[in-house]
Z-matrix of the N, CA and C atoms (Angstrom, degrees):
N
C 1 1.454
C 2 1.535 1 108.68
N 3 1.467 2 99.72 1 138.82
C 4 2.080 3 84.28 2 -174.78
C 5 1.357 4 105.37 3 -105.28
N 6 1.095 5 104.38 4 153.87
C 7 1.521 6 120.94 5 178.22
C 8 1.157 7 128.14 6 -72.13
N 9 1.168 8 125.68 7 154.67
C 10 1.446 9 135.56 8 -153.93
C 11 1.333 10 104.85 9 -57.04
N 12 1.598 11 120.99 10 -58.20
C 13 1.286 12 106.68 11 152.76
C 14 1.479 13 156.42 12 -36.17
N 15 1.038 14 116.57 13 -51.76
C 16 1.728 15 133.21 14 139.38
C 17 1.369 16 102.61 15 -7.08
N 18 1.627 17 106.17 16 -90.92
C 19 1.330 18 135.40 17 -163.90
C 20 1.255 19 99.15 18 -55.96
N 21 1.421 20 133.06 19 -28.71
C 22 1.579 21 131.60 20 171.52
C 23 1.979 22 111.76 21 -53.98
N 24 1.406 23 81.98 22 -57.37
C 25 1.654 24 105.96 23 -165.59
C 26 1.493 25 103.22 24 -55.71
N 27 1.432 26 120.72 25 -39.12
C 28 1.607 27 129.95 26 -176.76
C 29 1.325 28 91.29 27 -77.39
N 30 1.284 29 149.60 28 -75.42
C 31 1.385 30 148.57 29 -148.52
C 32 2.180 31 103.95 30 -51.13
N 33 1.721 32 99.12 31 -34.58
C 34 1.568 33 98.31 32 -159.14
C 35 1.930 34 75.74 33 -95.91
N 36 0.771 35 143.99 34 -27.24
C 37 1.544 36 112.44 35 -172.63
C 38 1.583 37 111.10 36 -97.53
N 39 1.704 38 124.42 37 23.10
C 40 0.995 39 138.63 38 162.08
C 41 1.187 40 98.12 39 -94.76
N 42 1.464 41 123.05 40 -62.78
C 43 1.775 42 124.15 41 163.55
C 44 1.495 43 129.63 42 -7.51
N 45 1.632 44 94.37 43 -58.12
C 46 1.245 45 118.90 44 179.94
C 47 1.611 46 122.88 45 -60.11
N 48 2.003 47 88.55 46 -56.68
C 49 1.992 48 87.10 47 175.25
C 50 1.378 49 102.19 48 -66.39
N 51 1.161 50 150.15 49 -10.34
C 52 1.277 51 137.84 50 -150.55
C 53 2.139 52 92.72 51 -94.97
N 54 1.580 53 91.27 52 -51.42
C 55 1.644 54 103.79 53 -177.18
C 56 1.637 55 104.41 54 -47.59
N 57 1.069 56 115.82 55 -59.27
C 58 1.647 57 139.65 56 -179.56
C 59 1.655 58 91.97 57 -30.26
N 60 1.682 59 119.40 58 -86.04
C 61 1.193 60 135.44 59 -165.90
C 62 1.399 61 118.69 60 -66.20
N 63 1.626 62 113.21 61 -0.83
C 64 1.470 63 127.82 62 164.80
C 65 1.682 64 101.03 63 -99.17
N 66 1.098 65 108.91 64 -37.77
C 67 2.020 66 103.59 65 170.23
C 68 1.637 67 108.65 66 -61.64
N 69 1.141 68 100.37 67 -46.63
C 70 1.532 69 120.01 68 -170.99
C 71 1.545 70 94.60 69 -52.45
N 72 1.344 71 126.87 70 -56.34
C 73 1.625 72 131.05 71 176.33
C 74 0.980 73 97.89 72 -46.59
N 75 1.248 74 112.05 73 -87.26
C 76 1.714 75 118.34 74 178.73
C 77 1.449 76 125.50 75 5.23
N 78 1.123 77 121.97 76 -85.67
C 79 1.059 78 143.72 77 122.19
C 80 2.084 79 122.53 78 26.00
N 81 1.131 80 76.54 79 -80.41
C 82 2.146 81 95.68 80 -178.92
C 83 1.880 82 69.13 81 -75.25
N 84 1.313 83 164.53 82 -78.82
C 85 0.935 84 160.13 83 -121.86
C 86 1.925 85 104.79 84 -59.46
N 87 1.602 86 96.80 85 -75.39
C 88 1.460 87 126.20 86 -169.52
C 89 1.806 88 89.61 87 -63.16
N 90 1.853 89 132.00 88 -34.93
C 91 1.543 90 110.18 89 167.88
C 92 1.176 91 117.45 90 -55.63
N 93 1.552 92 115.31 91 -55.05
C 94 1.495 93 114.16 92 -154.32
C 95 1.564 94 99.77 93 -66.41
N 96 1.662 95 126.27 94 -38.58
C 97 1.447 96 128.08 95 -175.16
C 98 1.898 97 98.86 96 -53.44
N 99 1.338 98 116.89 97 -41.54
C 100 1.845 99 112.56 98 -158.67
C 101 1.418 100 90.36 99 -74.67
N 102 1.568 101 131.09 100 -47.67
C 103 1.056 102 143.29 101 -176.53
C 104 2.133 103 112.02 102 -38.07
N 105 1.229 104 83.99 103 -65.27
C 106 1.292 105 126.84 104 159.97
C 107 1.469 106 109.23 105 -29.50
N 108 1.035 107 125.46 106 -60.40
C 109 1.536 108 126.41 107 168.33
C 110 0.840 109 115.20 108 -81.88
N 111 1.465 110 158.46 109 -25.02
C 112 1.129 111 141.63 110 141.42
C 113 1.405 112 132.30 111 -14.19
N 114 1.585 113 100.71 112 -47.15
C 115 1.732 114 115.14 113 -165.01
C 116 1.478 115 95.18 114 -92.18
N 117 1.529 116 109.53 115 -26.73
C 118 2.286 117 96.36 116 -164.29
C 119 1.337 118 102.86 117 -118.95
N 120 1.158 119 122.92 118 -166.29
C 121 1.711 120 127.18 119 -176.13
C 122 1.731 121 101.93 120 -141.19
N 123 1.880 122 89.46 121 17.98
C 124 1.733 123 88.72 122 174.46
C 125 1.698 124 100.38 123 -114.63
N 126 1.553 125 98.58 124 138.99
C 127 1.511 126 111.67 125 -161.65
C 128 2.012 127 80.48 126 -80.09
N 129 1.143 128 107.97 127 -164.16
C 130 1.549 129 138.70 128 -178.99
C 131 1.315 130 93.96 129 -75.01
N 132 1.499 131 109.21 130 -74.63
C 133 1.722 132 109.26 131 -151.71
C 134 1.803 133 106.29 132 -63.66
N 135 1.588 134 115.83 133 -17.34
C 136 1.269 135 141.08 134 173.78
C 137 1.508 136 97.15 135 -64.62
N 138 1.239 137 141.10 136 -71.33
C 139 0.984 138 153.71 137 -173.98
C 140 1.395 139 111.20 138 -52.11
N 141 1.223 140 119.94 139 -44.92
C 142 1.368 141 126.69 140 -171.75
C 143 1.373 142 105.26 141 -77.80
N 144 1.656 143 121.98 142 -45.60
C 145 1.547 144 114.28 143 162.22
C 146 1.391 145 106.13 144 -45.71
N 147 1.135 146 138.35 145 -72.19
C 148 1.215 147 151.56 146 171.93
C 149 1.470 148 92.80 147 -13.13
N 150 1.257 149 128.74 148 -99.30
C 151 1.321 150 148.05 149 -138.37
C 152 2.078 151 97.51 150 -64.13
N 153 1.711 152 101.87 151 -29.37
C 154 1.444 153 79.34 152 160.24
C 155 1.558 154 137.41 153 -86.50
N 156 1.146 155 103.19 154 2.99
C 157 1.627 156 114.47 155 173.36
C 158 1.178 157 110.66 156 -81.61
N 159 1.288 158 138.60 157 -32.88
C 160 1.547 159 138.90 158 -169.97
C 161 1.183 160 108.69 159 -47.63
N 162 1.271 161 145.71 160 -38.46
C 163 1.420 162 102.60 161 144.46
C 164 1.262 163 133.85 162 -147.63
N 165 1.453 164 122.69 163 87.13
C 166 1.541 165 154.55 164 151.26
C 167 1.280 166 114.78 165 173.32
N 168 1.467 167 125.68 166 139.06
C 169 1.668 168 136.97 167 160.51
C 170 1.712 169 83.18 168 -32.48
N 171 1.374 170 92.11 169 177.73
C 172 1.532 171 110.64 170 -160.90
C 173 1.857 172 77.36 171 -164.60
N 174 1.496 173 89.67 172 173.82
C 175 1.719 174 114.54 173 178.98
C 176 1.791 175 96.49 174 -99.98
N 177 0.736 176 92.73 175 -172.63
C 178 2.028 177 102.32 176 -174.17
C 179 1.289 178 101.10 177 -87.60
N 180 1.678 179 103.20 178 -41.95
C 181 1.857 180 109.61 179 -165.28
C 182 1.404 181 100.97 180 -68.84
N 183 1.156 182 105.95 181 -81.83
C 184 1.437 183 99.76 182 165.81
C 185 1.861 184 135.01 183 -26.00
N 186 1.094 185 123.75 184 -48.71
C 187 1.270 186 109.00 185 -179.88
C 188 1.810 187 118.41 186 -65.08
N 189 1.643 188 93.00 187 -17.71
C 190 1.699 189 106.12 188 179.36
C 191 1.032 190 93.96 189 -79.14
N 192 1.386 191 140.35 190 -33.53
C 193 1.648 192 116.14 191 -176.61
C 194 1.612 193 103.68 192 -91.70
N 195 1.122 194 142.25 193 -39.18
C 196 1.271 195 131.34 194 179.29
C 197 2.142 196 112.37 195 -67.39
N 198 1.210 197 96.85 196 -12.03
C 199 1.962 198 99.32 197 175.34
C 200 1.806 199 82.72 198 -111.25
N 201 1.039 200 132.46 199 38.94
C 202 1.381 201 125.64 200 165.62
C 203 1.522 202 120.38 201 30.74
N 204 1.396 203 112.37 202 27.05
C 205 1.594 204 113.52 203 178.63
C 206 1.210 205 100.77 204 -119.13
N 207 1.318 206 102.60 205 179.16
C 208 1.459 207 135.33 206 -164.66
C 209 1.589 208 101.76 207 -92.41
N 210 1.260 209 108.97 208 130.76
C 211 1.188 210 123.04 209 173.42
C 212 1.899 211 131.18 210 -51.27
N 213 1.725 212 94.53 211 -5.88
C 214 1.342 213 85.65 212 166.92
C 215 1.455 214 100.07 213 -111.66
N 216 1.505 215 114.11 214 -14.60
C 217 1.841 216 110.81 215 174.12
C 218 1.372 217 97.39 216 -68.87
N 219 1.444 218 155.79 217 -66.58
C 220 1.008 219 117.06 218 171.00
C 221 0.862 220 170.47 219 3.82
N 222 1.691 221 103.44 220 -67.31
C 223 1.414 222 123.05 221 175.67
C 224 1.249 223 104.12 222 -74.42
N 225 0.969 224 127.44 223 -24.55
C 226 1.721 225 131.89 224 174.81
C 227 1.858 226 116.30 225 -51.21
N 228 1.930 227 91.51 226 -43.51
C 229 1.165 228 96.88 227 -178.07
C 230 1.331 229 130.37 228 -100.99
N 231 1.594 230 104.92 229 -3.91
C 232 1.435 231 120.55 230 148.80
C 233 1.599 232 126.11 231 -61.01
N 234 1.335 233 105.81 232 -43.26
C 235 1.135 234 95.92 233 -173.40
C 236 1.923 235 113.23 234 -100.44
N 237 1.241 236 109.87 235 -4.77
C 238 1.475 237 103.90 236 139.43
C 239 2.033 238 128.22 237 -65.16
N 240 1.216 239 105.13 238 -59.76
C 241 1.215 240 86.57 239 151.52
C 242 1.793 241 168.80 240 -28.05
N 243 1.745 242 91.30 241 -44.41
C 244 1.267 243 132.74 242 147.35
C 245 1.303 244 122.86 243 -57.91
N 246 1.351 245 122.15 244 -49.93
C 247 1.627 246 133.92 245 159.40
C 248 1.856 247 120.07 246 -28.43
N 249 1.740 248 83.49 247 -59.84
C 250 1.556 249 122.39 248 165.89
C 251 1.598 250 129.15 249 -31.44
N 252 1.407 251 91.07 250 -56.11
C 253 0.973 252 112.81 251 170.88
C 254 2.092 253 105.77 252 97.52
N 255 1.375 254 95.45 253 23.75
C 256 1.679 255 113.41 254 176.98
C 257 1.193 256 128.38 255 -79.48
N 258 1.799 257 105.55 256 -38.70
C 259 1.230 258 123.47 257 179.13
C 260 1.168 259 130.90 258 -139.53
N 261 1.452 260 129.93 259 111.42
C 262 1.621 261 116.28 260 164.45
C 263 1.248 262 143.22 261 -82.77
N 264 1.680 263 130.16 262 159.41
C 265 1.187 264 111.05 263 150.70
C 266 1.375 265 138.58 264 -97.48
N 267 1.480 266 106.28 265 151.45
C 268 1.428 267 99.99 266 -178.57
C 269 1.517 268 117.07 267 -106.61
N 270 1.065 269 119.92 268 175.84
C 271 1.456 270 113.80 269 162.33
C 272 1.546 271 104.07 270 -99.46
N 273 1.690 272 110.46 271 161.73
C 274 1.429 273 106.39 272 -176.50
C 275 1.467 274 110.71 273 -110.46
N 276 1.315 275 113.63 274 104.44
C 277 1.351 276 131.61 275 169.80
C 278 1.521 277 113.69 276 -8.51
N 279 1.416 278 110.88 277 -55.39
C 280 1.477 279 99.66 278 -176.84
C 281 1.391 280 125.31 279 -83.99
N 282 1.268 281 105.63 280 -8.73
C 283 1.122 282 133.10 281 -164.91
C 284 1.649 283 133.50 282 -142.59
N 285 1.064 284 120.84 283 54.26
C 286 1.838 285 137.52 284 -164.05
C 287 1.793 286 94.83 285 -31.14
N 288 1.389 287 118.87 286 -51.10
C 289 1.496 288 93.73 287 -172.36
C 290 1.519 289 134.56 288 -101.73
N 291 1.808 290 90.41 289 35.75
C 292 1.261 291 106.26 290 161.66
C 293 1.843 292 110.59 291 -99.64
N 294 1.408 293 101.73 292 145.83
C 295 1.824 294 103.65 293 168.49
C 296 1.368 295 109.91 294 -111.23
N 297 1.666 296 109.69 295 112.52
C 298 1.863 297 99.85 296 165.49
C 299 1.501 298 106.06 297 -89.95
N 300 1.185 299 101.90 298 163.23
C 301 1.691 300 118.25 299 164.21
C 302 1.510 301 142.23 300 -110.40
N 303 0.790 302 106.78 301 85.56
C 304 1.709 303 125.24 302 -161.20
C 305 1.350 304 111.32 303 -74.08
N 306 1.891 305 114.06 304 128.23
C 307 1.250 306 99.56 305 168.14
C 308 1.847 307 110.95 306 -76.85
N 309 1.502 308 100.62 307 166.36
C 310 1.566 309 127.56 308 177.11
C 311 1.592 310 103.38 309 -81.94
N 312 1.425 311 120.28 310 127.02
C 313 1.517 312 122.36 311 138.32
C 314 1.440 313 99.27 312 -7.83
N 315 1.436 314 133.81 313 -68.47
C 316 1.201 315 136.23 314 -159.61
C 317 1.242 316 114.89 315 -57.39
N 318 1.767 317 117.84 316 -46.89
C 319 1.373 318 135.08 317 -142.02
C 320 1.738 319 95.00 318 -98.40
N 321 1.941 320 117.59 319 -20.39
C 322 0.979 321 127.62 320 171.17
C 323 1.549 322 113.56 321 -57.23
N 324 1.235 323 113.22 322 -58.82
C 325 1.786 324 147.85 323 170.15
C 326 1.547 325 109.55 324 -26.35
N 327 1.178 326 113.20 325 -60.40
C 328 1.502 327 134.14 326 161.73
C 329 1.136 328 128.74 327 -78.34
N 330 1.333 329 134.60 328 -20.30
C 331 1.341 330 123.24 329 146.99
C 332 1.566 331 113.54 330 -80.13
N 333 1.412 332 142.20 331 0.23
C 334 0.980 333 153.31 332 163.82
C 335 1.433 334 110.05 333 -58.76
N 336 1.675 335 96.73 334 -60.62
C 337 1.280 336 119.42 335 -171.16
C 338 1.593 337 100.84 336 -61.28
N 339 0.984 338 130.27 337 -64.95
C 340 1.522 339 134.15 338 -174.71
C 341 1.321 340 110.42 339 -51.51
N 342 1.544 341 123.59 340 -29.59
C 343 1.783 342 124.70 341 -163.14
C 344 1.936 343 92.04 342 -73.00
N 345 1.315 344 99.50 343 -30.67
C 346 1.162 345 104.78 344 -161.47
C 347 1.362 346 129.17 345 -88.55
N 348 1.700 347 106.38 346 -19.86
C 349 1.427 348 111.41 347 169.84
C 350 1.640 349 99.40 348 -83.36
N 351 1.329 350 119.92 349 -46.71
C 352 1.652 351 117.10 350 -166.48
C 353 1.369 352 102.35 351 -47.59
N 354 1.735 353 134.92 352 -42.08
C 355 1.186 354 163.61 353 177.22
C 356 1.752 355 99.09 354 -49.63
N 357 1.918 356 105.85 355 -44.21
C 358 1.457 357 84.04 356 -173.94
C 359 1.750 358 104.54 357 -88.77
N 360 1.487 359 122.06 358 -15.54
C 361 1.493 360 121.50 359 170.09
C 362 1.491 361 122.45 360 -53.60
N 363 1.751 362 104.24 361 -27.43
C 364 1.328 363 95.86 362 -140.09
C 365 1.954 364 88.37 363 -79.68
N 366 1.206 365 119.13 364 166.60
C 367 1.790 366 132.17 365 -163.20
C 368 1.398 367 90.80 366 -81.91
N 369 1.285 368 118.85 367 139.82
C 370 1.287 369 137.49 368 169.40
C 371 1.224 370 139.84 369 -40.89
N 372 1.395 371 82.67 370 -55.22
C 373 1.334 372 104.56 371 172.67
C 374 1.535 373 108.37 372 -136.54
N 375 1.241 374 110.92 373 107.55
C 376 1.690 375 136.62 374 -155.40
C 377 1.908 376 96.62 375 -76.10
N 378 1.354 377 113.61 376 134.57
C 379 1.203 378 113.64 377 171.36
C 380 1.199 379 114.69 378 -76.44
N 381 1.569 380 102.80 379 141.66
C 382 1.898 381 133.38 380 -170.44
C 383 1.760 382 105.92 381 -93.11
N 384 0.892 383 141.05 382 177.91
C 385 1.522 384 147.39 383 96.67
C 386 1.683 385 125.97 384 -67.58
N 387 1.052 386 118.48 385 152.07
C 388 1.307 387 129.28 386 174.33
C 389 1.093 388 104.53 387 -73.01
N 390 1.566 389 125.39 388 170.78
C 391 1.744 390 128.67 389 -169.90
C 392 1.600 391 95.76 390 -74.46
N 393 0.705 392 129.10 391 152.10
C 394 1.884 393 147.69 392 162.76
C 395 1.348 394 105.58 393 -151.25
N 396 1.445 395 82.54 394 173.93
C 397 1.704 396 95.24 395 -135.97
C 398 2.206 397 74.75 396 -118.06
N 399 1.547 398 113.49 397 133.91
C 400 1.177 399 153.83 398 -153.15
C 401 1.444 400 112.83 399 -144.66
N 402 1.324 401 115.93 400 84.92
C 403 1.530 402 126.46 401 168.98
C 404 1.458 403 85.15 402 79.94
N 405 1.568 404 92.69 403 -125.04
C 406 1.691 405 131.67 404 -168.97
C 407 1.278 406 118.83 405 -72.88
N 408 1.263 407 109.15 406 -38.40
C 409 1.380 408 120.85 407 -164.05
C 410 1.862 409 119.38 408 -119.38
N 411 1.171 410 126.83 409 162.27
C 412 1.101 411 118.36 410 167.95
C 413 1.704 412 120.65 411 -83.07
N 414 1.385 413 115.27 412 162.21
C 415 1.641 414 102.31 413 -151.75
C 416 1.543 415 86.78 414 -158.49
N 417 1.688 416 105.45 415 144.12
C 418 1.705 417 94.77 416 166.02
C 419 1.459 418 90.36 417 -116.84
N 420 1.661 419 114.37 418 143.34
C 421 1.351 420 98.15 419 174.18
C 422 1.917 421 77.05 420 -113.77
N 423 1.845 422 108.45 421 161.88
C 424 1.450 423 114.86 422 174.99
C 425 1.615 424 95.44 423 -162.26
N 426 1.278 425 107.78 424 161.58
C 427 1.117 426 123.09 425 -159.05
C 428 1.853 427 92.11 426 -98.15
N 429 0.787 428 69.52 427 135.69
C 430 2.054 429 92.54 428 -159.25
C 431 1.684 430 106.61 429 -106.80
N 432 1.667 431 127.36 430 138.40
C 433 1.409 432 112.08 431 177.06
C 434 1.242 433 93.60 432 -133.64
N 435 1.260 434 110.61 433 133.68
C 436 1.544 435 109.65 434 -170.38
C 437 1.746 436 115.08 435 -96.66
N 438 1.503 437 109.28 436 135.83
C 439 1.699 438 108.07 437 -170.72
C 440 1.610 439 101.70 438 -43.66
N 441 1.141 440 95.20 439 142.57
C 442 1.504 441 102.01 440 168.61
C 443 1.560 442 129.51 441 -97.26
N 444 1.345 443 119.62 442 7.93
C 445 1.260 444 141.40 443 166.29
C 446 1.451 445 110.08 444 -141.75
């Protein structure tokens, strides 16, 4: 039976490959993003408004709390967008003194375009961990990329 120590030492150098192959993401992450700017004139936090509209207008409040900004960074990046010609506003039918924000045919086009180059960066075949052993039971943990549509 191994000792508490042992069982310490195995748990932190599983830690470790796991940290490694989460830097390692990282990494293919922060290329494809530099890469990434090269080809568009839409920053990240642009994109990420973007990417929450894909599919339905949204209210203002809301899209600031789901892009985790502040309601006047937003509007900053709405209405650069808007400039763009990425995003509009609408008025809300049920409600006149609400504003949603709709992506553009256009703003669709370009987030298309972007799903699809990051898609051609991203590694083929995505690095795993080997099975390790997790409490009680056996467990695979692996580095997972989630569909993006």
């Amino acid at each position: 039976m191994p000792t508490l120590v042992e069982r310490h030492v195995a748990a932190k150098s599983e830690d470790l490959e796991l940290a490694g192959l989460l830097l390692s993401t990282l990494r293919i992450i922060k290329m494809a993003t530099a890469a990434n700017k090269e080809h568009s004139h839409v920053s990240s936090n642009r994109a990420g408004v973007m990417w929450q509209l894909r599919e339905r207008p949204m209210r203002s409040g809301d899209l600031a709390q789901r892009c985790a900004m502040t309601a006047p960074a937003l509007t900053e990046h709405v209405d650069s967008l808007a400039r763009d010609g990425l995003v509009r506003r609408l008025e809300d039918p049920a409600d006149r003194r609400v504003v949603l924000v709709e992506l553009t045919a256009q703003g669709r086009r370009e987030l298309d375009e972007q799903h699809a180059e990051v898609l051609e960066r991203a590694p083929a075949d995505p690095p795993s961990l080997a099975r390790t052993q997790r409490g009680k039971g056996d467990g695979e943990i692996g580095v997972r990329y989630p569909p993006l549509s």
